[in-house]
C-alpha positions as CSV (number, residue, x, y, z in Angstrom):
1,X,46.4,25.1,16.3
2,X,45.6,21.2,16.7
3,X,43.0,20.3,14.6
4,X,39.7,19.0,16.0
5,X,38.7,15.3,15.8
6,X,36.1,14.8,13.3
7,X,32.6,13.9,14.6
8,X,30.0,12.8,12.2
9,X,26.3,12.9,11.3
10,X,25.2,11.4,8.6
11,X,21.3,12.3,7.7
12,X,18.8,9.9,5.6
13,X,18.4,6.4,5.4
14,X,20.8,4.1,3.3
15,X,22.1,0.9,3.0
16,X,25.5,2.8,3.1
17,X,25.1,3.8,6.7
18,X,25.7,0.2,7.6
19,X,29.1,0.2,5.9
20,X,30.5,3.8,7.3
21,X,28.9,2.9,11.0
22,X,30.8,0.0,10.9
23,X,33.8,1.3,9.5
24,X,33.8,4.8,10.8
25,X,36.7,4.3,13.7
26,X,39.1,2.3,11.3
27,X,39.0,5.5,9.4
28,X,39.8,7.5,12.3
29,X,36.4,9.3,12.8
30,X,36.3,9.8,16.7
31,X,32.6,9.9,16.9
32,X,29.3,9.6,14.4
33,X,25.9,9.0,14.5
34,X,22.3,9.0,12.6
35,X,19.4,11.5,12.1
36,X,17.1,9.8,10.2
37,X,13.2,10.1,8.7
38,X,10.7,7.2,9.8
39,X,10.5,5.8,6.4
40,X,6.7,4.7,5.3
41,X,5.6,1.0,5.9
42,X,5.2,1.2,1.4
43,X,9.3,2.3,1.1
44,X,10.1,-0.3,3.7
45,X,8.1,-3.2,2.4
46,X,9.7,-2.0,-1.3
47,X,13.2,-1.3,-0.5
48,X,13.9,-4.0,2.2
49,X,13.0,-7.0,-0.1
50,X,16.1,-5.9,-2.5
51,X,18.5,-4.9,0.6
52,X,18.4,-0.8,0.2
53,X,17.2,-0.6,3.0
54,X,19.8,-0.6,6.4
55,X,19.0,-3.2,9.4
56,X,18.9,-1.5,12.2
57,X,20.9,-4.5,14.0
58,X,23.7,-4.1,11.6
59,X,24.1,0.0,12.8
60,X,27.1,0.1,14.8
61,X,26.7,3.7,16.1
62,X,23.7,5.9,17.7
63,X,20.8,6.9,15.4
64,X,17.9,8.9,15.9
65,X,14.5,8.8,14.0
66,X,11.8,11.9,13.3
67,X,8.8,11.8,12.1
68,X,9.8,15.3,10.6
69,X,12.2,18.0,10.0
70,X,12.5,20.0,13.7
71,X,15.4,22.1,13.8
72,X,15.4,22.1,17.5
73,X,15.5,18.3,18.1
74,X,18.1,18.3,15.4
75,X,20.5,21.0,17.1
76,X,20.1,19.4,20.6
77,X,21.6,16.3,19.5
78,X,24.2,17.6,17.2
79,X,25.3,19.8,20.2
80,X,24.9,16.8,22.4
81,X,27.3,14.8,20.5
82,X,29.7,17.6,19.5
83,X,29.5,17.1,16.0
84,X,31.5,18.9,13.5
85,X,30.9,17.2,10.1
86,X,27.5,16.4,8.6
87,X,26.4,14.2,5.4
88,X,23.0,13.6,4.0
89,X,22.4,10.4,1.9
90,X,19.5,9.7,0.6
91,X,18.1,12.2,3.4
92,X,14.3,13.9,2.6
93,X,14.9,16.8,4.9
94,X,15.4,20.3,3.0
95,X,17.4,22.0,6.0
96,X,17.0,25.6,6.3
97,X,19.8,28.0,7.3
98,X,20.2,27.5,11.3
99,X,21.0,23.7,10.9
100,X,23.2,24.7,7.7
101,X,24.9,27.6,9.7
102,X,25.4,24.9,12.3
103,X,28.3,23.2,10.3
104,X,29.7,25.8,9.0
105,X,30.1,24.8,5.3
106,X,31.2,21.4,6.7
107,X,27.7,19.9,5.7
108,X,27.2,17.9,2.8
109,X,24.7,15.9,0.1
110,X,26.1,13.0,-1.9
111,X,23.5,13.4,-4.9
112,X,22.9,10.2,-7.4
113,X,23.4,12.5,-10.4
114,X,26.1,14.3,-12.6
115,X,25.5,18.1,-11.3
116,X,24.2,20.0,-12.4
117,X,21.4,17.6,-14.1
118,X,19.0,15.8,-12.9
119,X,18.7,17.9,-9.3
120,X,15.8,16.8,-7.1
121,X,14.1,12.9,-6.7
122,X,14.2,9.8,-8.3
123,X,17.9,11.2,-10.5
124,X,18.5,7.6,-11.7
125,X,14.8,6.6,-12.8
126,X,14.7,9.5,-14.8
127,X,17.9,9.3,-16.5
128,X,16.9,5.6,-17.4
129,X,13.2,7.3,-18.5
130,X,15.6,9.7,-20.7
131,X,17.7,6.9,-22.4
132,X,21.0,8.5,-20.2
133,X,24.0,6.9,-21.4
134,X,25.6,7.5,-18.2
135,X,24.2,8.3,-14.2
136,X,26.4,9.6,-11.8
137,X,27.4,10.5,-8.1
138,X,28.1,14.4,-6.8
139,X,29.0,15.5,-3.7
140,X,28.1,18.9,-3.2
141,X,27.7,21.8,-0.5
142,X,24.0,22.4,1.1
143,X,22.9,25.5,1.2
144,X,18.8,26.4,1.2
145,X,18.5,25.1,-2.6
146,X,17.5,21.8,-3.6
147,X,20.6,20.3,-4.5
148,X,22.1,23.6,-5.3
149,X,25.4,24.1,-3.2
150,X,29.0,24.4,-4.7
151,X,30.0,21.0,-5.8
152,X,33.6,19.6,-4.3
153,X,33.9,16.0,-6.3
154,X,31.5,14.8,-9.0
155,X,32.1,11.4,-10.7
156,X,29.9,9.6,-14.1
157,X,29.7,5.7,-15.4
158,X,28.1,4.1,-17.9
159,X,24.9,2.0,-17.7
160,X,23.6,0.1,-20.1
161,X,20.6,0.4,-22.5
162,X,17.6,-0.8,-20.9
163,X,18.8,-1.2,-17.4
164,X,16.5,-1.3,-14.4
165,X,17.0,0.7,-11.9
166,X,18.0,-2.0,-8.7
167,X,21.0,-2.5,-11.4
168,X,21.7,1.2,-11.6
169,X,21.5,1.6,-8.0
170,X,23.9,-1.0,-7.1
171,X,25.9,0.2,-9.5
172,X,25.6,4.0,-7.5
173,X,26.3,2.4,-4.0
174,X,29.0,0.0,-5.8
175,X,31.4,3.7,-6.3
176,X,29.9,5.7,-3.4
177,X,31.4,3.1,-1.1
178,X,34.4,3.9,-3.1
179,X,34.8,6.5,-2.4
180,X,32.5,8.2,0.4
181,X,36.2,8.0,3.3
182,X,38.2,9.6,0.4
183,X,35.4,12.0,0.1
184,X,35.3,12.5,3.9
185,X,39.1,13.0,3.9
186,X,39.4,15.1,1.2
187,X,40.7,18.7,1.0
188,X,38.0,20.1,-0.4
189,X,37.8,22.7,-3.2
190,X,34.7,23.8,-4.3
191,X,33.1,24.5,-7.6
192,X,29.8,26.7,-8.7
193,X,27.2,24.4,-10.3
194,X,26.5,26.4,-14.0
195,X,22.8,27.2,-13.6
196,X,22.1,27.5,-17.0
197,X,23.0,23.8,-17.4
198,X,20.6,22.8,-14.6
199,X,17.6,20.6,-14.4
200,X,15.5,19.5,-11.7
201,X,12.8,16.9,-11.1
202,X,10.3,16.3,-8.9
203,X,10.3,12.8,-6.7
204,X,8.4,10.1,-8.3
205,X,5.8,7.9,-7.0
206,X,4.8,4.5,-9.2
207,X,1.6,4.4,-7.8
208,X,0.7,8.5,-8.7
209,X,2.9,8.8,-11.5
210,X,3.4,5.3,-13.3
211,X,0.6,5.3,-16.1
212,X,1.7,4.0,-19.2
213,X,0.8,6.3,-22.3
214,X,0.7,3.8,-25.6
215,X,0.5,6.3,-27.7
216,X,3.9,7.5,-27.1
217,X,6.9,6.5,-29.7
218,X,7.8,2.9,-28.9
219,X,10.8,4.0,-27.4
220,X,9.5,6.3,-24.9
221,X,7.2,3.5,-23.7
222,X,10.1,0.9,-23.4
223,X,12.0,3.6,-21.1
224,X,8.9,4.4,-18.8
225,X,8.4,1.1,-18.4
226,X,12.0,0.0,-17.3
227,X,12.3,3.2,-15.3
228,X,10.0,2.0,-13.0
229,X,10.9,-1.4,-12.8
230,X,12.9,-3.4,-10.1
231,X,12.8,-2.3,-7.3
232,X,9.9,0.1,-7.4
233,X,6.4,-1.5,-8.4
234,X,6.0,-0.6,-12.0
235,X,4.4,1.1,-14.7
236,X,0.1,0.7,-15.1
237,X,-2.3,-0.4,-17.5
238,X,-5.2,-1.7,-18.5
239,X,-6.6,-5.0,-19.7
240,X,-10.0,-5.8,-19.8
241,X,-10.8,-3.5,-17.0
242,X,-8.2,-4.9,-14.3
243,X,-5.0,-2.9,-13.6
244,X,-1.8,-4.7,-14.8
245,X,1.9,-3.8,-13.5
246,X,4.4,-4.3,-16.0
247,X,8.1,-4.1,-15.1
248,X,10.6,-5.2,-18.4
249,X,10.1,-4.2,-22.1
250,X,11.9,-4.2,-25.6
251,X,11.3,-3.3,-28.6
252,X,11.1,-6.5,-30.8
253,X,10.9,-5.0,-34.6
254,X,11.1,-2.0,-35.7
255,X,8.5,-2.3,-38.7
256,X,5.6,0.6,-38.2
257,X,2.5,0.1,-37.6
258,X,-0.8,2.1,-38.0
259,X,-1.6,4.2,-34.3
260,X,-4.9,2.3,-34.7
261,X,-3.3,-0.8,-33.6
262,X,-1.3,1.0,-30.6
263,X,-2.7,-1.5,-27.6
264,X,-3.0,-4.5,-29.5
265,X,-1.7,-7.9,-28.1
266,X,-0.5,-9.8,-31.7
267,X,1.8,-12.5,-30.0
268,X,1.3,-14.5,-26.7
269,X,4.5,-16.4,-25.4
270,X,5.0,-18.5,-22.4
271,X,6.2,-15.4,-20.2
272,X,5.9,-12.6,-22.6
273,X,3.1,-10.9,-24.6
274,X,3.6,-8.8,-27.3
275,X,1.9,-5.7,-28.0
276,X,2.2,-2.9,-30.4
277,X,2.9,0.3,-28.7
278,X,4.2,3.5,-30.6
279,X,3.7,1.9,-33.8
280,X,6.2,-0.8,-33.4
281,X,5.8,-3.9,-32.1
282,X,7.1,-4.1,-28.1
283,X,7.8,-7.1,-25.7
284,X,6.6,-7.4,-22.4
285,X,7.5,-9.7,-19.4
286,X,7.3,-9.7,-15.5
287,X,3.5,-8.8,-15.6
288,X,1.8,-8.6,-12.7
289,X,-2.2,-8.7,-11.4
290,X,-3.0,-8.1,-8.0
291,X,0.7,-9.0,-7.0
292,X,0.6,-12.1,-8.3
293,X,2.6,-12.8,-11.4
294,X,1.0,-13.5,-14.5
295,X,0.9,-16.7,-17.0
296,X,0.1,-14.4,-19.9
297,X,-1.8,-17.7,-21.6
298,X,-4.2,-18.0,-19.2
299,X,-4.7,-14.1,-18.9
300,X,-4.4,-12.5,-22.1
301,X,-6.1,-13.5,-25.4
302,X,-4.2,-12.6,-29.0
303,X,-6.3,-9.1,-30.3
304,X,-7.3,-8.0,-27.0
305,X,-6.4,-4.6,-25.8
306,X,-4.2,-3.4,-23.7
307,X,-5.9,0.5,-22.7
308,X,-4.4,3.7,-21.4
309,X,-5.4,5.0,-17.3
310,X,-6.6,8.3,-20.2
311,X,-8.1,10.2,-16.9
312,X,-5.1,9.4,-14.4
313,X,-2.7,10.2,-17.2
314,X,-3.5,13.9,-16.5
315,X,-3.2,13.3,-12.7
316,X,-0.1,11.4,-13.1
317,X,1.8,15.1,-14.8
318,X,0.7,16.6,-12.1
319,X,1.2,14.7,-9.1
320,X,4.7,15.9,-7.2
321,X,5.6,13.6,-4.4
322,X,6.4,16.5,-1.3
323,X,10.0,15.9,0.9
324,X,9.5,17.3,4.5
């Protein structure tokens, strides 16, 4: 029997759809287009000023925006098109079992994690919030659980200590471009995910979930802090009753200080300011006020205090950030 020509849908919004569009016939694809989500004006604004974000001038195939999941919307055009062969990238739609019928195990996730950890949102900020020595790309079955399906090709690298996460991210899309035709051409064999190894985590959101708790070990505050750098907004705090966005941190000694102290700006540079957090003393740079960037001498004086958000810290653990 002659083997049908493969007709594509890729699903989310990614700077990668620019490359497969545009590359999709070359790789003898007969056909593909794009469902994606209208992304919020906040993600745009973010993501676009660091190029994660694909121009819609630079999409050389048909794509189709929702304002939400709808199954019925979603079958009419992958019957319209005849498509066969379905990938979601960076895709906020959970889809439920007629859409996953649909393909007929022919629809896919490529998840930025090593499967089974780190299942669910924001796989590479956490793994930088953890101190991960390595993140990682998996592509995987969908089935009706979050990042759950069999997994056909998983692949890890290293990233270095402190990286941000625009680094880690290009880093991702650097390999997935790789290797996203091989994946497509692949004969696939599949592989069950070992639940008792799995963890999963909730999307993150800097503005709901990016207080800064000083009180945790210096180390723990250095990794927040970078994990919600570049290119999302950055982790909060508070100095002399104005919110403060910091985005880059080290630790500078390792001598211990008394938990007293934890807040406490000792050392006031010309882009930096130094404060002791955890009980050791911690650099910080790229601080913001009001989106402006700020000249730390001019802003900060040596034995103010730099204070926990102590009521939004609570709200911030609780806070999940919904998909459709």
């Amino acid at each position: 029997m002659k083997q049908s020509k493969l007709r594509l849908c890729l699903f989310g919004t990614s700077i990668l759809n620019e490359y497969i569009s545009q590359n999709y016939k070359k790789n003898k694809i007969e056909y593909m287009c794009i469902i994606t989500h209208k992304d919020d004006k906040r993600d745009l604004n973010l993501l676009n000023n660091y190029r994660l974000f694909p121009l819609k001038k630079n999409i050389k195939c048909d794509i189709y925006y929702l304002s939400k999941y709808d199954e019925k919307k979603i079958i009419k055009i992958l019957n319209q098109h005849k498509i066969n062969f379905g990938i979601s990238i960076g895709c906020r739609f959970i889809f439920k079992s007629r859409i996953i019928k649909y393909f007929k195990n022919k629809l896919y996730n490529v998840h930025d994690s090593y499967l089974p950890y780190y299942k669910g949102g924001a796989p590479i900020s956490y793994s930088i919030m953890n101190n991960e020595k390595y993140i990682g790309i998996s592509f995987h079955e969908i089935n009706e659980k979050i990042d759950g399906g069999r997994v056909i090709l998983k692949k890890k690298f290293v990233i270095k200590k402190n990286i941000k996460p625009i680094d880690a991210i290009n880093k991702y899309y650097y390999h997935l471009k790789k290797d996203i035709f091989k994946f497509i051409k692949l004969k696939k064999r599949t592989k069950i995910q070992n639940s008792l190894q799995s963890t999963y985590f909730p999307r993150l959101n800097s503005e709901m979930n990016g207080f800064l708790n000083l009180n945790w070990n210096a180390e723990e505050c250095v990794s927040f802090i970078n994990s919600f750098s570049d290119p999302y907004p950055g982790a909060h705090a508070l100095y002399n009753g104005k919110k403060i966005i910091i985005k880059n941190a080290k630790i500078q000694s390792k001598k211990k200080y008394h938990s007293f102290l934890n807040g406490k700006i000792i050392n006031i540079g010309k882009d930096y300011i130094r404060v002791i957090m955890g009980n050791k003393i911690v650099q910080l740079k790229n601080l913001t006020f009001k989106n402006r960037i700020i000249k730390p001498k001019f802003f900060f004086k040596a034995g103010g205090t730099i204070f926990n958000y102590d009521t939004k810290l609570t709200k911030a653990k609780k806070a999940i950030k919904k998909y459709f």
